[in-house]
Backbone as a printed PyTorch tensor [residue, N CA C, xyz], in Angstrom:
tensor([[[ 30.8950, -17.1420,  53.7530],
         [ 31.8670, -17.8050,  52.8940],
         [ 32.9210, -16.8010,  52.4150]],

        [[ 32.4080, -16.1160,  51.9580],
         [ 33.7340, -14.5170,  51.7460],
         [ 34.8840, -14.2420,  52.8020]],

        [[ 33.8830, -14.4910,  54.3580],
         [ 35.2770, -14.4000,  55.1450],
         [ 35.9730, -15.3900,  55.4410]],

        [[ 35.3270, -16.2280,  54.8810],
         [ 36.4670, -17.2210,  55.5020],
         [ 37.3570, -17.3710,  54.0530]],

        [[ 36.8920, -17.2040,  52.9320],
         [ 37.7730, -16.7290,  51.8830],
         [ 38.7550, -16.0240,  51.9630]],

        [[ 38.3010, -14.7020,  52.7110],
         [ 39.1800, -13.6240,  52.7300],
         [ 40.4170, -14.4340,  54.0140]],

        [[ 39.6570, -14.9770,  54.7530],
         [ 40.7510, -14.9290,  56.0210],
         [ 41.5710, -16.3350,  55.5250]],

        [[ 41.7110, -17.5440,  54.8510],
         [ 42.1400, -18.7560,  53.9180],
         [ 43.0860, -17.8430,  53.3480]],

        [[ 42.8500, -16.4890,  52.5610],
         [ 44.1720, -16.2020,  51.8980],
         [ 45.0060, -15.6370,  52.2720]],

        [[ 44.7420, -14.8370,  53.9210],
         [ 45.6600, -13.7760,  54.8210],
         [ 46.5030, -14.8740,  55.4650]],

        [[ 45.2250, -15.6400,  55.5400],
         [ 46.6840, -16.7980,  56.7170],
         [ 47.2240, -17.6490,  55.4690]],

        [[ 47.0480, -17.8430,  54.5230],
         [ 47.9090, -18.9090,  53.7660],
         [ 49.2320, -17.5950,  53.0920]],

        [[ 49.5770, -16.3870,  53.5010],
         [ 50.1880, -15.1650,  53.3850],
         [ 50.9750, -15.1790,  51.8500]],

        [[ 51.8990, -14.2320,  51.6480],
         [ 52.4730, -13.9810,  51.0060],
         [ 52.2970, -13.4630,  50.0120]],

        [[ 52.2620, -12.9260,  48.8650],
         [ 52.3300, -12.2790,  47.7630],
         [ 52.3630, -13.1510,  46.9680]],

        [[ 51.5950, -13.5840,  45.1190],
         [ 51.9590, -14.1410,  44.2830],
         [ 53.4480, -14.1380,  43.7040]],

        [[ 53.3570, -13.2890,  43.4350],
         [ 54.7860, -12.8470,  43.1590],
         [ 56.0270, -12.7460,  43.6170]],

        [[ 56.0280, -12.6240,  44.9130],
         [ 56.9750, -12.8780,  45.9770],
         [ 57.3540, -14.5680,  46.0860]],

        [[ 56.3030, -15.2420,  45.6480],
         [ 56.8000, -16.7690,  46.2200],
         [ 57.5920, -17.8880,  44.8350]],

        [[ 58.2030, -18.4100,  45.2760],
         [ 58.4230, -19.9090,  43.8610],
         [ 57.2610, -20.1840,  43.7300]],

        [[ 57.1480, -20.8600,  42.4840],
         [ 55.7520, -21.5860,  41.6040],
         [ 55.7490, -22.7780,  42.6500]],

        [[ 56.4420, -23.5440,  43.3190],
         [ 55.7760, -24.5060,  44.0840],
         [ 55.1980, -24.0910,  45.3360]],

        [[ 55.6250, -23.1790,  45.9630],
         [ 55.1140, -22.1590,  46.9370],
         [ 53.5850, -22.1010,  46.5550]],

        [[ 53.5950, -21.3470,  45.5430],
         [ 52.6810, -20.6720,  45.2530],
         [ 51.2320, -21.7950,  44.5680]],

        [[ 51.7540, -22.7790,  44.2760],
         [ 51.4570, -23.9200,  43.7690],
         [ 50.5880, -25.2460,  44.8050]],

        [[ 51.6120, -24.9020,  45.9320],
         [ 50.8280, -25.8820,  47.1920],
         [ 49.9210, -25.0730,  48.1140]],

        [[ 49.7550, -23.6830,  48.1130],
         [ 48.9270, -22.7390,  48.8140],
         [ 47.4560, -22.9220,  47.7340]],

        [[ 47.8100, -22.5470,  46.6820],
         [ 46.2000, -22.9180,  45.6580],
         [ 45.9980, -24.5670,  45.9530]],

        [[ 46.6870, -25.2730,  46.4110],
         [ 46.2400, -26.8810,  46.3190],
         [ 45.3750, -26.3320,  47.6910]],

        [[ 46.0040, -26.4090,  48.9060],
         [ 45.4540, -26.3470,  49.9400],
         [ 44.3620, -25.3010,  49.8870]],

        [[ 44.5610, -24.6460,  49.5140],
         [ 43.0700, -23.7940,  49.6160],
         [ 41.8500, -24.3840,  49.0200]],

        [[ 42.0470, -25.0490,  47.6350],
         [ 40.9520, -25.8510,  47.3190],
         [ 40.7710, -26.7460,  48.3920]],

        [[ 41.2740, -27.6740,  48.5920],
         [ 40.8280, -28.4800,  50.2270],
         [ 40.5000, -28.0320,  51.0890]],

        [[ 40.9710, -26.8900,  51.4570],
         [ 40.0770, -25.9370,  52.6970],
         [ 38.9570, -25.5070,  52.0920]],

        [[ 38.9840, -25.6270,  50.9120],
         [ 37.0810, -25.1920,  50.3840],
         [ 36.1020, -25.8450,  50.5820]],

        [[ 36.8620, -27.2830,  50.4330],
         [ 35.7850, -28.7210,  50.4950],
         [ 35.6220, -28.6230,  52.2260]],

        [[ 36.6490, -28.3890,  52.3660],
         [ 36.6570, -28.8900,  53.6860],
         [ 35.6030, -28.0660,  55.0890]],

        [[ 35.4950, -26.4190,  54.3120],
         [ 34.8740, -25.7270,  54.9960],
         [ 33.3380, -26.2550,  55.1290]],

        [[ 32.9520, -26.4420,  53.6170],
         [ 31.5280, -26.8430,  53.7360],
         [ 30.7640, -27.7400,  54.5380]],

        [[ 29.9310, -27.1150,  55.5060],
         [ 29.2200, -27.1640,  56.4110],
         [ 27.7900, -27.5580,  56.2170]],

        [[ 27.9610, -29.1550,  55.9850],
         [ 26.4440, -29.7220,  56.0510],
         [ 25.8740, -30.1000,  54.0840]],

        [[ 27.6340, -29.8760,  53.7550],
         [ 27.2850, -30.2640,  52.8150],
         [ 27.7810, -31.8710,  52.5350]],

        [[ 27.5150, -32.5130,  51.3470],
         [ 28.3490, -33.8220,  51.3090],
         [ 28.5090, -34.3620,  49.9070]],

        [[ 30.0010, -34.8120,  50.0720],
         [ 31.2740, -35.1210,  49.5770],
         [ 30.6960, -36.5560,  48.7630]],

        [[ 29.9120, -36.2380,  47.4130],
         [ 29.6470, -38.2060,  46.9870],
         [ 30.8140, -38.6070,  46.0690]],

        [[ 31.3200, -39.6270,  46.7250],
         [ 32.3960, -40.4260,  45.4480],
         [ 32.0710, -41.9750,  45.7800]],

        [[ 31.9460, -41.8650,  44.1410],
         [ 31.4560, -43.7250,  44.2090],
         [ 30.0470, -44.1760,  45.2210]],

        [[ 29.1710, -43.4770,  44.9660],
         [ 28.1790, -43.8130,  45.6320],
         [ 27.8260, -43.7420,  46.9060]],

        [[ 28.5630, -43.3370,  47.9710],
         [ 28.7210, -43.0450,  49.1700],
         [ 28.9870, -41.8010,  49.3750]],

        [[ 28.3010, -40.7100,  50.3430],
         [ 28.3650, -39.4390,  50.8380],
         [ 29.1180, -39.4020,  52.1550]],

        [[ 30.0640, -38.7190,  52.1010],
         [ 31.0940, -38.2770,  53.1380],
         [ 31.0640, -36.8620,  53.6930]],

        [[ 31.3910, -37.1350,  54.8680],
         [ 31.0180, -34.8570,  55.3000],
         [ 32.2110, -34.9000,  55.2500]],

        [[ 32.3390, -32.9790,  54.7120],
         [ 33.7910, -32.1190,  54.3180],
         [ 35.0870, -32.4450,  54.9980]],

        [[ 34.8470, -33.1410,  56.2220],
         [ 36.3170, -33.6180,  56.2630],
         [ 36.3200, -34.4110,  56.3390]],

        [[ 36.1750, -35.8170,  56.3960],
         [ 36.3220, -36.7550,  55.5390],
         [ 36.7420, -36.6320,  54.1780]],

        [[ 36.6350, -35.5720,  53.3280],
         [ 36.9250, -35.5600,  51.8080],
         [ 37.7530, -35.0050,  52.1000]],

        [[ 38.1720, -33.9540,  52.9180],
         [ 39.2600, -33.5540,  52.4390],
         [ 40.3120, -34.2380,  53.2510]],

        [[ 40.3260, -35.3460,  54.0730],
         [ 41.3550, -35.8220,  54.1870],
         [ 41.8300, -36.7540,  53.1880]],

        [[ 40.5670, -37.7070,  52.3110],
         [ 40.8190, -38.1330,  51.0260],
         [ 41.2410, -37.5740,  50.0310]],

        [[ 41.2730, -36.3530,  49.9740],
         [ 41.6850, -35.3670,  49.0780],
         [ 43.4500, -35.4090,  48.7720]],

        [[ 43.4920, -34.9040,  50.4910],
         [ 44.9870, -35.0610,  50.7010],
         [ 45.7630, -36.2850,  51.1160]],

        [[ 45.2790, -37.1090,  51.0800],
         [ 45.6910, -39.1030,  50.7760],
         [ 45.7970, -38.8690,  49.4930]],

        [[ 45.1800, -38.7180,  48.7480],
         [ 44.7290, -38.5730,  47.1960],
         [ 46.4440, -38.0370,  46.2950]],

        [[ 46.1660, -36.3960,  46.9440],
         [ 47.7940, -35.6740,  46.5950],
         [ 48.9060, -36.2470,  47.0920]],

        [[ 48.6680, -36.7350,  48.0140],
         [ 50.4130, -37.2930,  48.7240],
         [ 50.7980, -38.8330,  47.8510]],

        [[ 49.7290, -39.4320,  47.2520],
         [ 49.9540, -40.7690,  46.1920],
         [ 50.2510, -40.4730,  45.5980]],

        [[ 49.6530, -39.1200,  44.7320],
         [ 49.9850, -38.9430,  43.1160],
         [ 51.4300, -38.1720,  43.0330]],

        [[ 51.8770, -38.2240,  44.1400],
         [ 53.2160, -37.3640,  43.4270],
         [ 53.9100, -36.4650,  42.7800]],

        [[ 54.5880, -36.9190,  42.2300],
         [ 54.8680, -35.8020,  41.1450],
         [ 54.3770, -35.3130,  39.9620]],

        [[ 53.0620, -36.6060,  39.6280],
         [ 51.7680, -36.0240,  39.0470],
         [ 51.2380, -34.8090,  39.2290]],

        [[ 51.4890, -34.7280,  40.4790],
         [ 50.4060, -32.8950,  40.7910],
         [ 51.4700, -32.2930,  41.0640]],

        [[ 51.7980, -31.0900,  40.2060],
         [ 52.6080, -29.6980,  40.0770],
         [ 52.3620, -28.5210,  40.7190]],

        [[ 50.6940, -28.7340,  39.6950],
         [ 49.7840, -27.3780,  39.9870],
         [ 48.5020, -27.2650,  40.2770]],

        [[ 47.9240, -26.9970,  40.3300],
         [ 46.8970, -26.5590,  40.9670],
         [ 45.6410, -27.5630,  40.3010]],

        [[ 45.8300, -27.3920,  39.3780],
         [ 45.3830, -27.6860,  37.9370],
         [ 45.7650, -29.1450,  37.7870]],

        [[ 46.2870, -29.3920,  38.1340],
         [ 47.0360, -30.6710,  38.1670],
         [ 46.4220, -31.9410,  39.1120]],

        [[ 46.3090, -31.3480,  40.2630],
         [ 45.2900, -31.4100,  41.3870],
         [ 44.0270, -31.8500,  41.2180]],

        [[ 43.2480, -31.1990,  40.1510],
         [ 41.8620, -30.9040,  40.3980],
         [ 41.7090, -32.2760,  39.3890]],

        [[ 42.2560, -32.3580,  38.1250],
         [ 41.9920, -33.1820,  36.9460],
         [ 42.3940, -34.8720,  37.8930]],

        [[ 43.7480, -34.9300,  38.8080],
         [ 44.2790, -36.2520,  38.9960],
         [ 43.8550, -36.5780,  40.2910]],

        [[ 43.4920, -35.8190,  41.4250],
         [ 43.4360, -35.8020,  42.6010],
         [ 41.4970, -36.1140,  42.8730]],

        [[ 40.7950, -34.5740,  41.9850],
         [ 39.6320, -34.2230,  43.1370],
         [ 38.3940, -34.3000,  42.0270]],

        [[ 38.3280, -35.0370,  40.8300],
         [ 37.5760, -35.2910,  39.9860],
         [ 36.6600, -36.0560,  39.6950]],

        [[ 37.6100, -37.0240,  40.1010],
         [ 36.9630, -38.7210,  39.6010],
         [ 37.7520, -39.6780,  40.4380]],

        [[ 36.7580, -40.4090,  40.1050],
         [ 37.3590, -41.8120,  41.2080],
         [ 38.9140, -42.5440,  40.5930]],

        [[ 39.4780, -42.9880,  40.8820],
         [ 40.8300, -42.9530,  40.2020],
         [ 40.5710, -44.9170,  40.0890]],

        [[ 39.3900, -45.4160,  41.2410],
         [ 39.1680, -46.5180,  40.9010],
         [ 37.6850, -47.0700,  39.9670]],

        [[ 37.0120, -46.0320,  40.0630],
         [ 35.5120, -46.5380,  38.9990],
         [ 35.4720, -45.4950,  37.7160]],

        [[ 36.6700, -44.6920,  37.8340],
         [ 36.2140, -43.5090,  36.9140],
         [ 34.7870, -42.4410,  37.0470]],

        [[ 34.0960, -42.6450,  37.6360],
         [ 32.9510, -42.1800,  37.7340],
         [ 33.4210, -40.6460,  38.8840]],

        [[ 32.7910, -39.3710,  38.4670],
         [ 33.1420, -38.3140,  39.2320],
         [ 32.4090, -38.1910,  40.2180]],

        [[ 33.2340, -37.2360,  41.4690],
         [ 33.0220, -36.9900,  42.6300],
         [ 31.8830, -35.6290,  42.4890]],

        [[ 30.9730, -35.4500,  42.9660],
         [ 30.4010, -34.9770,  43.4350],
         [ 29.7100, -34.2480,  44.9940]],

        [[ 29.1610, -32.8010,  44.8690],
         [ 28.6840, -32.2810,  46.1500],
         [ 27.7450, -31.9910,  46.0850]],

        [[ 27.1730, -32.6460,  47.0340],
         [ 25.8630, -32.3730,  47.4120],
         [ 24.9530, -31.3250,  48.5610]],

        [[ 24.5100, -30.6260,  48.4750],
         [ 24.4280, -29.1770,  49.0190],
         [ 23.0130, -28.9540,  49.7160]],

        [[ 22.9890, -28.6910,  51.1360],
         [ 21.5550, -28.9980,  51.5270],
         [ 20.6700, -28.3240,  50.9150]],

        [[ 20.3810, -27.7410,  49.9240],
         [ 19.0690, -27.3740,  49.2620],
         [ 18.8430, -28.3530,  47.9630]],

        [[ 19.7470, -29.5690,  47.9470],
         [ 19.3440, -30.8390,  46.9660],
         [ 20.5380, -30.3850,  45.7680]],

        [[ 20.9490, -29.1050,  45.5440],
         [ 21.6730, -29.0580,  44.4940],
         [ 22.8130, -30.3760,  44.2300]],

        [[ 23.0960, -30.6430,  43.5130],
         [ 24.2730, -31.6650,  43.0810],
         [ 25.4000, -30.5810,  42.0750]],

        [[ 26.9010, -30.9490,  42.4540],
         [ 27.7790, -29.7980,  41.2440],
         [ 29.3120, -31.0480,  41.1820]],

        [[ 29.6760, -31.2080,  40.2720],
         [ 30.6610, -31.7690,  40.1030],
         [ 31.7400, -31.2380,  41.0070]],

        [[ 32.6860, -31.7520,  41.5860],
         [ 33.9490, -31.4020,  42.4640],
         [ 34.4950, -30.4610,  41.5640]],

        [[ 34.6990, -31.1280,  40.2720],
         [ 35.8240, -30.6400,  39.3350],
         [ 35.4100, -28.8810,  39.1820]],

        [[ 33.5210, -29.1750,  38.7830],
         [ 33.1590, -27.5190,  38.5760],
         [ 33.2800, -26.7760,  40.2230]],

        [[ 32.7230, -26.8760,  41.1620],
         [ 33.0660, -26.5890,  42.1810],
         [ 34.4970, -25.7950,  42.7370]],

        [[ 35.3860, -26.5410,  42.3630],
         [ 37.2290, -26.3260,  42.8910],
         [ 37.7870, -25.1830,  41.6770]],

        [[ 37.3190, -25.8050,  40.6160],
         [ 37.3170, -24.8790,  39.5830],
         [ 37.1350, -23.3690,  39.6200]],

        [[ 35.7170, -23.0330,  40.0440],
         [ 35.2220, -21.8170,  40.5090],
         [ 36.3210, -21.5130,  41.8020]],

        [[ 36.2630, -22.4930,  42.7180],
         [ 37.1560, -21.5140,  43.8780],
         [ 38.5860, -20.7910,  43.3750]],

        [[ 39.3310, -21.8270,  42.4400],
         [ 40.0510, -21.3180,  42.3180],
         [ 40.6830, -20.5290,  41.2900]],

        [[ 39.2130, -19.8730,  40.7410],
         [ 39.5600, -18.6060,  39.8980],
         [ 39.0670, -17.3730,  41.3120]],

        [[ 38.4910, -18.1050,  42.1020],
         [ 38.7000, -16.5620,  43.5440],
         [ 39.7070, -16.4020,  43.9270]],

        [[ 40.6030, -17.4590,  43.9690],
         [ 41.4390, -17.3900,  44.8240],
         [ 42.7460, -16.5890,  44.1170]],

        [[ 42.9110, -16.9060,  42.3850],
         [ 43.6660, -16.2140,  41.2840],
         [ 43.1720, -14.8920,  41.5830]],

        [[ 41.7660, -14.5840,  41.7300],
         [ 41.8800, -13.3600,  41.2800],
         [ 42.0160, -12.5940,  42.2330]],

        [[ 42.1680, -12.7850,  43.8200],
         [ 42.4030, -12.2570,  45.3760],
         [ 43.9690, -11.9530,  44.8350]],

        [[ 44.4860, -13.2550,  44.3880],
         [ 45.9370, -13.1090,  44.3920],
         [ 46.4560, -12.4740,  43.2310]],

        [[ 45.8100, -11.7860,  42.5410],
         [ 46.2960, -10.7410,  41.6500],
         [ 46.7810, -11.6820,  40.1470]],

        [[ 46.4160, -12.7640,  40.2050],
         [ 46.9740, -13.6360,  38.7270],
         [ 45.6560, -13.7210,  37.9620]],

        [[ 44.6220, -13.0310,  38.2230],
         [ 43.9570, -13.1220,  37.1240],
         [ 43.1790, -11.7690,  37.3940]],

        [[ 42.3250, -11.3570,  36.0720],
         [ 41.5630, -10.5970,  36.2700],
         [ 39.8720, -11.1090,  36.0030]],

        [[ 39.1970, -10.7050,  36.8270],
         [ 38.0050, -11.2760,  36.7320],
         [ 37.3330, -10.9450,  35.5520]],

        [[ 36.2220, -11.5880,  34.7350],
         [ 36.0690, -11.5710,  33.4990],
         [ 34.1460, -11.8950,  33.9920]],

        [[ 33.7240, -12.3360,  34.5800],
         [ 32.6040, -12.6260,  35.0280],
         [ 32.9890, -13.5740,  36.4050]],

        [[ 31.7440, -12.8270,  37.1580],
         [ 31.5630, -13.4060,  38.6190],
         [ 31.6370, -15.2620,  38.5990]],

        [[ 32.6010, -15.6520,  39.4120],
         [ 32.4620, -17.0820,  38.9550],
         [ 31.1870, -17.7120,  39.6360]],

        [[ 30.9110, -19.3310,  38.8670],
         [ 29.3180, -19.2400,  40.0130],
         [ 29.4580, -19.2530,  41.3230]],

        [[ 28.3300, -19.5300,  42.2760],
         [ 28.4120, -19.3990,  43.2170],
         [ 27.9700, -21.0760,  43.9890]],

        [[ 28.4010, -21.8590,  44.9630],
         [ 27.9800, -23.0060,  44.8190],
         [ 27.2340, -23.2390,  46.1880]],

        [[ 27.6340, -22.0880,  47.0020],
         [ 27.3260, -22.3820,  48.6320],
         [ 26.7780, -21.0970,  49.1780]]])
């Protein structure tokens, strides 16, 4: 999972700092979806039904291309897009072959304080958890 971490942020390129906030803004979206999306044998429950990683993440990104100009940031994303059902309210969940269950929201969350802190916008403060 690290390398494909590491290699998600070489190919999604550029420098924080070097890019506009929407730049920089749709690379953290997509990387959370390439997170869901990587997971291998894990599964995607929303609304009562389990979906494998791509399947969700193409719902993911159906999901962002509706909401519009709702999603800015990253952050924006995770709360309107990859949380909760936007039709039962009830949250999305992953399910992980050793039985674990973790909310999407905590899940995407964690990735993308790795992905802040690869990209130099944050400093790490404690190891975030680990879900996979």
């Amino acid at each position: 999972m690290r390398s494909l971490f590491a290699l998600l942020v070489l190919l999604l390129g550029g420098l924080a700092h070097a890019e506009s906030p929407d730049v920089l803004e749709g690379r953290r979206i997509e990387y959370l979806i390439a997170s869901i999306e990587s997971l291998k044998n894990a599964e995607f429950v929303r609304n009562g039904s389990a979906y494998d990683a791509h399947a969700a993440a193409d719902h993911l990104r159906l999901k962002r291309q509706k909401a519009g100009s709702r999603v800015a940031t990253a952050e924006d994303f995770i709360r309107v897009c990859a949380s909760v059902s936007s039709m039962s309210g009830a949250p999305y969940q992953i399910r992980f072959t050793d039985g674990r269950l973790v909310t999407s929201e905590s899940f995407l969350r964690a990735r993308l304080v790795e992905f802040d802190i690869v990209e130099g916008r944050q400093r790490p403060v404690a190891a975030p958890p680990r879900f996979s």
